[in-house]
C-alpha positions as CSV (number, residue, x, y, z in Angstrom):
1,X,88.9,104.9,79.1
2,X,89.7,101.2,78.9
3,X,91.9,99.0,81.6
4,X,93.2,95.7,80.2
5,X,95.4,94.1,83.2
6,X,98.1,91.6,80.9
7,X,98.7,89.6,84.6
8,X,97.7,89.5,87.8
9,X,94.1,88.9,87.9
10,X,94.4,85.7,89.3
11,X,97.9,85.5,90.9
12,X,99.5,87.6,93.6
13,X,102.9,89.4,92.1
14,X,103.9,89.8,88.8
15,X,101.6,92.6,87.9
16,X,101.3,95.0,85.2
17,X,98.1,97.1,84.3
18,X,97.2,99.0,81.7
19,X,94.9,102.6,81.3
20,X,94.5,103.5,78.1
21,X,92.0,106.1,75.9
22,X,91.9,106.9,72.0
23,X,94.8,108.8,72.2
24,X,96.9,108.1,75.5
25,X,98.4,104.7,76.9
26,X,99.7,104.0,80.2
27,X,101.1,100.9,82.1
28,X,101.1,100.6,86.1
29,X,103.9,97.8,87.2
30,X,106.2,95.4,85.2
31,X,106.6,93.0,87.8
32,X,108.4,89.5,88.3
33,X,106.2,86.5,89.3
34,X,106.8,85.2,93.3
35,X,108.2,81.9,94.2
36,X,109.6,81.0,97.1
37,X,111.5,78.4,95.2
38,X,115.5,80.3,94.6
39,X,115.6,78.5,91.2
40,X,112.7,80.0,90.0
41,X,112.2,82.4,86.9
42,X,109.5,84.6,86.6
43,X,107.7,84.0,83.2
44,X,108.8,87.3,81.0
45,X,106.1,90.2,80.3
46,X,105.3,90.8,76.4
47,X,103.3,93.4,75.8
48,X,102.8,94.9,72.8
49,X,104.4,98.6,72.7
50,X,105.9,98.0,75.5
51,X,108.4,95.3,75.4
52,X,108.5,95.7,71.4
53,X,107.6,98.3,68.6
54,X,104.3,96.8,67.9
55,X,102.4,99.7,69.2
56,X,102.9,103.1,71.3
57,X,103.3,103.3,75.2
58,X,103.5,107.0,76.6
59,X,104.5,105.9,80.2
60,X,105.2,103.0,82.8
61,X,104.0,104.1,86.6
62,X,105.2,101.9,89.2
63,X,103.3,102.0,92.2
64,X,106.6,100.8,95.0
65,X,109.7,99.6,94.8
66,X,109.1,95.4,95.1
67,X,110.2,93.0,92.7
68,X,107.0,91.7,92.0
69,X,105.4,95.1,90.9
70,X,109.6,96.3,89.3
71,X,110.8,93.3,88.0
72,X,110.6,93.2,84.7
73,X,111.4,97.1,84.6
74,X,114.3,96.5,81.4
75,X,112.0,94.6,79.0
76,X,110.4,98.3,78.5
77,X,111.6,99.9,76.2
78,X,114.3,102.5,76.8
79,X,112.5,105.5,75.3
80,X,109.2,104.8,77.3
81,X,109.3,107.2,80.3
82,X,109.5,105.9,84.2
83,X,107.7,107.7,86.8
84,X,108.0,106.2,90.4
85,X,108.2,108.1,94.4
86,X,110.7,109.7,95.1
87,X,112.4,107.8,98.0
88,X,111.3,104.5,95.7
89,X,113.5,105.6,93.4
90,X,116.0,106.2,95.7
91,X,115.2,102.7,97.6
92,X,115.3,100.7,93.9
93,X,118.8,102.5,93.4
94,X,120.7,101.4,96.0
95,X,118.9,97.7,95.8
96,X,120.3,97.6,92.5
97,X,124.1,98.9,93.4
98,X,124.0,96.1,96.5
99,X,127.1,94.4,97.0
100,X,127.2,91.2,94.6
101,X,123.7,91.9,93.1
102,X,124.8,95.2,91.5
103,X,123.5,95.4,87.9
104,X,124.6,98.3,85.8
105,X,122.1,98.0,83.0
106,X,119.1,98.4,85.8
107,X,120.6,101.0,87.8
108,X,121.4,103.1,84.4
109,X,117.5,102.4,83.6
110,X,116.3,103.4,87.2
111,X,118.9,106.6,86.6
112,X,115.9,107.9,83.7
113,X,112.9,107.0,86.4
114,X,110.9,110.7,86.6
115,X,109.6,111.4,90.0
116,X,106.1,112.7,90.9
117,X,104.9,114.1,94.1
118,X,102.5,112.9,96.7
119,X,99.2,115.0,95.9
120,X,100.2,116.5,93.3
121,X,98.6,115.5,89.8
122,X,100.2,115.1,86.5
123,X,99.0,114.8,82.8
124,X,100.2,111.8,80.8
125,X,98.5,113.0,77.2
126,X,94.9,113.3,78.2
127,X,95.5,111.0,81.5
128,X,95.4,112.8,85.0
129,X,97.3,110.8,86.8
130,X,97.1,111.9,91.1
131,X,99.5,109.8,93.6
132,X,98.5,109.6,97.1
133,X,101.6,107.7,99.7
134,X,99.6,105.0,101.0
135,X,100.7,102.6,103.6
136,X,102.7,98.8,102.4
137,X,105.3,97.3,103.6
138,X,107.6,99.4,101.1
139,X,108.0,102.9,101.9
140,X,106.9,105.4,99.4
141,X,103.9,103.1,98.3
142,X,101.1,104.9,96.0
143,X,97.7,104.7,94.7
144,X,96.4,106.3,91.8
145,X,93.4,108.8,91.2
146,X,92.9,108.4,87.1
147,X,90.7,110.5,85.5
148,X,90.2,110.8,81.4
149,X,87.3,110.5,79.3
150,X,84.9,111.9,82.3
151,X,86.0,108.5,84.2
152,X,87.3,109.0,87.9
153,X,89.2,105.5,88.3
154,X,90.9,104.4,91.7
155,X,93.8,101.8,91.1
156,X,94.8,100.6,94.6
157,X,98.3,99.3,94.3
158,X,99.4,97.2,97.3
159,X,98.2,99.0,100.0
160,X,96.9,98.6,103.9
161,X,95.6,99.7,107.0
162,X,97.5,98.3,110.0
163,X,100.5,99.8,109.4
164,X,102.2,103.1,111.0
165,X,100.6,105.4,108.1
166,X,97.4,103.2,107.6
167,X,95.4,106.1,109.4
168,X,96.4,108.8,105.9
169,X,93.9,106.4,103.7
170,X,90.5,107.6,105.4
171,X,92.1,111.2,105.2
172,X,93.0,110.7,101.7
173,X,89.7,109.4,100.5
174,X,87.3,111.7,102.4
175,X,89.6,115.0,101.2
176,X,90.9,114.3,98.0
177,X,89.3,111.2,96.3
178,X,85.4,111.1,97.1
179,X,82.9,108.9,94.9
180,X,84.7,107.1,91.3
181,X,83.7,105.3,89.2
182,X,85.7,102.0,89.6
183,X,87.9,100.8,92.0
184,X,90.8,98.3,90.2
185,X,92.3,96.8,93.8
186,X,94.6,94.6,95.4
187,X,93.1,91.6,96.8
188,X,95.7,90.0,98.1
189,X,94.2,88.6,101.4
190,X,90.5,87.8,100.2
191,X,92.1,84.0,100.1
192,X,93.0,83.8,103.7
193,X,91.7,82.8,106.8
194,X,90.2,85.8,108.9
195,X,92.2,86.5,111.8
196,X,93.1,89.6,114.2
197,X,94.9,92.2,112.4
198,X,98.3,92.8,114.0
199,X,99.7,96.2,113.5
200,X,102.8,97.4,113.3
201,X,102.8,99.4,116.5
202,X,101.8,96.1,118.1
203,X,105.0,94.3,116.9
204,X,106.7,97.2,118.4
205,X,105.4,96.7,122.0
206,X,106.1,93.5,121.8
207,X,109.4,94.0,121.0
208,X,109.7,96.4,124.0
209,X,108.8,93.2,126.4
210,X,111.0,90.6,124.3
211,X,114.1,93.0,125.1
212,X,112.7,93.5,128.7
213,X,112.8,89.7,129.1
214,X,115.7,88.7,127.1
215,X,119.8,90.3,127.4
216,X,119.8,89.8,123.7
217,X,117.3,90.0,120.9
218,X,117.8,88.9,117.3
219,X,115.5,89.6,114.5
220,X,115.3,88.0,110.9
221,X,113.9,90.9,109.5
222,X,113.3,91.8,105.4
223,X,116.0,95.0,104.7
224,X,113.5,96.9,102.7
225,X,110.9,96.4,105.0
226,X,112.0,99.6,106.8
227,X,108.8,100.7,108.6
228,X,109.6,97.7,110.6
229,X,113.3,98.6,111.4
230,X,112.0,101.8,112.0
231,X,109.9,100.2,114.5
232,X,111.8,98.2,116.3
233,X,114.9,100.2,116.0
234,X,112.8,102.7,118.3
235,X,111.9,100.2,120.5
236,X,115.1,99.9,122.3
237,X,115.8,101.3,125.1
238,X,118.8,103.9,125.8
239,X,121.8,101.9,127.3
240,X,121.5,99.1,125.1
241,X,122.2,98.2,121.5
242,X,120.9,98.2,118.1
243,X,123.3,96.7,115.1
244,X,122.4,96.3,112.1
245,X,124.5,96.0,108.9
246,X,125.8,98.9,106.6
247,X,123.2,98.4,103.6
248,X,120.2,98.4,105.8
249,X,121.7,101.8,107.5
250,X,122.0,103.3,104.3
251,X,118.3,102.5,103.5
252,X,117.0,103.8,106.7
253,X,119.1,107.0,106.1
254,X,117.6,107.3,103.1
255,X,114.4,106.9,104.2
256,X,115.2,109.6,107.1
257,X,116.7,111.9,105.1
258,X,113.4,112.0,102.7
259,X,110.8,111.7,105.5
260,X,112.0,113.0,108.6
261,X,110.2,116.3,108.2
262,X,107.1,115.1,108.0
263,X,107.2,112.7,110.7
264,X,109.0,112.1,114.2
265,X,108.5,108.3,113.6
266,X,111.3,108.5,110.3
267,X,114.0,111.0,112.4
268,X,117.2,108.4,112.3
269,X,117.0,106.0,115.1
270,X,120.0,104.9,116.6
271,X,121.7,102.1,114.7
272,X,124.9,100.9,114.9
273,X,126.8,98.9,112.2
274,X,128.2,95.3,112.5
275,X,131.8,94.9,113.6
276,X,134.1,92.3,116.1
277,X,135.3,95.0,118.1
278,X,131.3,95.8,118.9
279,X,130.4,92.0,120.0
280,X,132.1,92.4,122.9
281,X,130.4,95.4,123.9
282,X,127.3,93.6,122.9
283,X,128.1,91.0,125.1
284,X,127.9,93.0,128.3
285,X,125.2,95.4,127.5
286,X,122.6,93.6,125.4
287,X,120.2,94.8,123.1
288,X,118.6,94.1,119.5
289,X,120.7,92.8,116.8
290,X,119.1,92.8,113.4
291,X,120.5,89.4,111.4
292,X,120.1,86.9,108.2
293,X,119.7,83.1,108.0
294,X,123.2,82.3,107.1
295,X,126.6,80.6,108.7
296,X,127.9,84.2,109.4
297,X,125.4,84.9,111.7
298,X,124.7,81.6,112.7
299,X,128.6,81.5,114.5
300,X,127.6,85.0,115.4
301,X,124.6,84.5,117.8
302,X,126.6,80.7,118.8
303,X,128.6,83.4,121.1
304,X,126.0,84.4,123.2
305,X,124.0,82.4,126.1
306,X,121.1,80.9,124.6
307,X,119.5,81.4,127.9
308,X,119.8,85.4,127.9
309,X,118.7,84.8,123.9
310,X,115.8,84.5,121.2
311,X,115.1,84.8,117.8
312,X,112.5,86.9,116.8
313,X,111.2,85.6,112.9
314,X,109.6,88.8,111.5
315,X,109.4,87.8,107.9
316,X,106.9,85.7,105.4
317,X,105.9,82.0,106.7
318,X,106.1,80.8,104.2
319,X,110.0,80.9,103.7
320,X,110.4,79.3,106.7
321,X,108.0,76.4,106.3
322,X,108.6,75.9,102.7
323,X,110.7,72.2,101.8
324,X,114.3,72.5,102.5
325,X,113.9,75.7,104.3
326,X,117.4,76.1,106.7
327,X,115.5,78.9,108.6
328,X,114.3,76.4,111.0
329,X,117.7,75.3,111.9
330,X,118.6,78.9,112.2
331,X,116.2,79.5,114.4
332,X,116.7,76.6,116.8
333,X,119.9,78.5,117.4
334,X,118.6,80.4,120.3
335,X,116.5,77.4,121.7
336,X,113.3,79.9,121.6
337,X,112.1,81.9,119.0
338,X,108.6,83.6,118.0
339,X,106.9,84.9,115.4
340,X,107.0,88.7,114.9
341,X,105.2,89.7,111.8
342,X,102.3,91.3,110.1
343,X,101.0,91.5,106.5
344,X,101.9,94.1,104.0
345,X,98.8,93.8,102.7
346,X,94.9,95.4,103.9
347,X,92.9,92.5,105.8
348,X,89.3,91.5,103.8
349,X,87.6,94.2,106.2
350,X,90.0,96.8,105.5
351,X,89.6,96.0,101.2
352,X,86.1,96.0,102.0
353,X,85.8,99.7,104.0
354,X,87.8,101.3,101.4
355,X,85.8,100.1,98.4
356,X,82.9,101.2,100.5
357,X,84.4,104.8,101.2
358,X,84.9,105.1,97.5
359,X,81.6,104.6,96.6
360,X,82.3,102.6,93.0
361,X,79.7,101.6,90.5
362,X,82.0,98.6,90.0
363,X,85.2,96.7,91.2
364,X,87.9,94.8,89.3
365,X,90.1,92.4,91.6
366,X,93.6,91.9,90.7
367,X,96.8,91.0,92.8
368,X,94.9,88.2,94.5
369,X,94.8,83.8,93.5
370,X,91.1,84.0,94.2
371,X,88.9,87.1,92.9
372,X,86.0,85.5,92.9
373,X,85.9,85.7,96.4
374,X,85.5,89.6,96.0
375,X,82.0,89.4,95.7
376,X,81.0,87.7,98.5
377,X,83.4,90.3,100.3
378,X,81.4,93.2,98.8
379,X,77.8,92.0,98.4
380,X,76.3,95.6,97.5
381,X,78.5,96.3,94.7
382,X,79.1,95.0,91.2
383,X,82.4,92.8,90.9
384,X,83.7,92.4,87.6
385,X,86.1,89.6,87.0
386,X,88.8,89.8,84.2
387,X,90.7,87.4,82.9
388,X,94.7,88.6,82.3
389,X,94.8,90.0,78.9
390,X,90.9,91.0,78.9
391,X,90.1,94.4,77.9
392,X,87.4,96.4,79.9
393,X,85.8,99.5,79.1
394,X,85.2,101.9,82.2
């Protein structure tokens, strides 16, 4: 079995990976670069076989649903086979059908995306391929068990422990994965400055005492970040409201409708969608009003007493600090605002107790702008560095 990662093994997004033996070749993610510049364009992905007929591919895997890890889904070519989640595919669907953004040529290519089953293995030639739902900051996010060639490989994907689910990783390594042979993971916070992990169910309490302190509650909040809507959707109390608008409903349907079953925390929260005759009732009664950073929404919350009011800014820093940013403005609407946020991504500790559970002879960073930090992270085990293009043999 070989692993040759084309980007990613020094940059954070824009990731695609591939597993390959003598007779079987996979590729997990196509993804766009990030930017937090509008104008940017993520450099394009050519890989041979896959985004031309220089070569075979039998299969792209994509781990979730975000851009960086989807974007570049049409430069595969349309006779390579998708697989994805279920509920990801359903998630990347309706992104793609969105209002002004709808693009027909990506929603016909998501239309052909296979769907496997958490648990459940599948063969890809002579790669086993085994998902496991993990936690992320996109629902129906997925690690891989890869085994060909006598190799047991354990490709992360974005992944993390603080979140409502982060508890099914332990389970899912103790039962199911046991000792491999590599680990290929995400390292997306081994750059950062330690800190004290925030989980989501601690955004949700505070939520609880925002709306106990405050008549009205707004919250700039990512729309396929839905564990968090979940989370604060269920945080307000009965008597008061919660609007959001009719895209994000759909997506926590959606998300409902697939997971309610399995888990109180995804039955259909009470949500109600935007409209002029609901502002007044708003007015009166108060409650928690999902929003976005632009002039509809700023003339929206001007209507309400900035006394009874705040902002709650549950979303990357980095858009709001980055130059020409108009989210500080936005947020000065209220007079008071605070951060309400956590990572989507597993702290150093977390990288670090999973790598350990796993039990690897060695570990390949990727996803992260410093991977040579990995070793300091994991002193007992060997870290192997890659550069993008490299090929490794496992």
């Amino acid at each position: 079995m070989k692993l040759c990662i084309h980007r990613g093994t020094h940059q954070i997004g824009g990731i695609a990976a591939e597993i390959s033996t003598a007779t079987t070749r996979i590729l997990i993610d196509m993804g766009d670069e990030l930017s937090l510049d509008p104008n940017f364009v993520s450099a394009p992905l050519n890989i041979p076989g896959v985004t031309d007929t220089d070569g075979c591919c039998d299969a792209v895997l994509f781990t979730h649903y975000h851009g960086d890890h989807t974007g570049q889904m049409l430069r595969i070519r349309p006779e390579i086979p998708l697989y994805a989640g279920a509920l990801a595919k359903d998630i990347m669907l309706q992104s793609a059908e969105h209002g002004g953004h709808k693009n027909d040529a990506l929603s016909a290519r998501m239309q052909t995306i296979q769907t496997f089953s958490p648990g459940e293995p599948f063969l890809i030639g002579d790669i086993q391929i085994t998902p496991f739902c993990i936690d992320h900051s996109a629902c129906d996010s997925y690690l891989f068990l890869i085994e060909a060639d006598g190799k047991r490989v354990l490709y992360t994907g974005d992944f993390r422990l603080h979140g409502v689910r982060g508890g099914t990783m332990d389970k899912i390594l103790d039962r199911r994965i046991g000792k491999v042979n590599a680990v290929i993971t995400e390292g997306t916070t081994v750059s950062r400055s330690d800190g004290a992990v925030v989980t989501e169910w601690d955004l949700q309490k505070r939520v609880k005492t925002y709306l106990r302190q405050y008549k009205y509650v707004f919250v700039l909040c990512a729309t396929t970040n839905l564990d968090r809507i979940f989370a604060l959707a269920r945080a307000v109390p009965y008597g008061k409201y919660c609007i959001c608008d009719n895209y994000q409903k759909t997506l926590v349907q959606t998300v409902s409708e697939h997971w309610a079953g399995i888990s109180t925390f995804y039955q259909m929260p009470k949500l109600t969608v935007y409209g002029d005759n609901l502002l007044p009732r708003f007015q009166t009664l108060g409650g928690l009003m999902f929003v976005r950073a632009n002039r509809q929404f700023e003339a929206m919350i001007r209507q309400f007493d900035p006394a009874q009011s705040i902002i709650l800014y549950s979303m990357r820093d980095g858009y709001r600090t980055k130059p020409g940013s108009t989210i500080p403005d936005f947020l000065a609407l209220t007079g008071t605002w605070e951060l309400l946020h956590t990572s989507g991504h597993a702290a150093p500790e977390d990288l670090r107790h999973v790598i350990e559970k796993a039990d690897p002879e060695i570990v390949i960073p990727m996803h992260t702008d410093a991977p040579q930090k990995m070793q300091a992270l994991c002193p007992n085990r060997k870290v192997v560095l890659l550069k993008d293009g490299e090929e490794l043999k496992l």
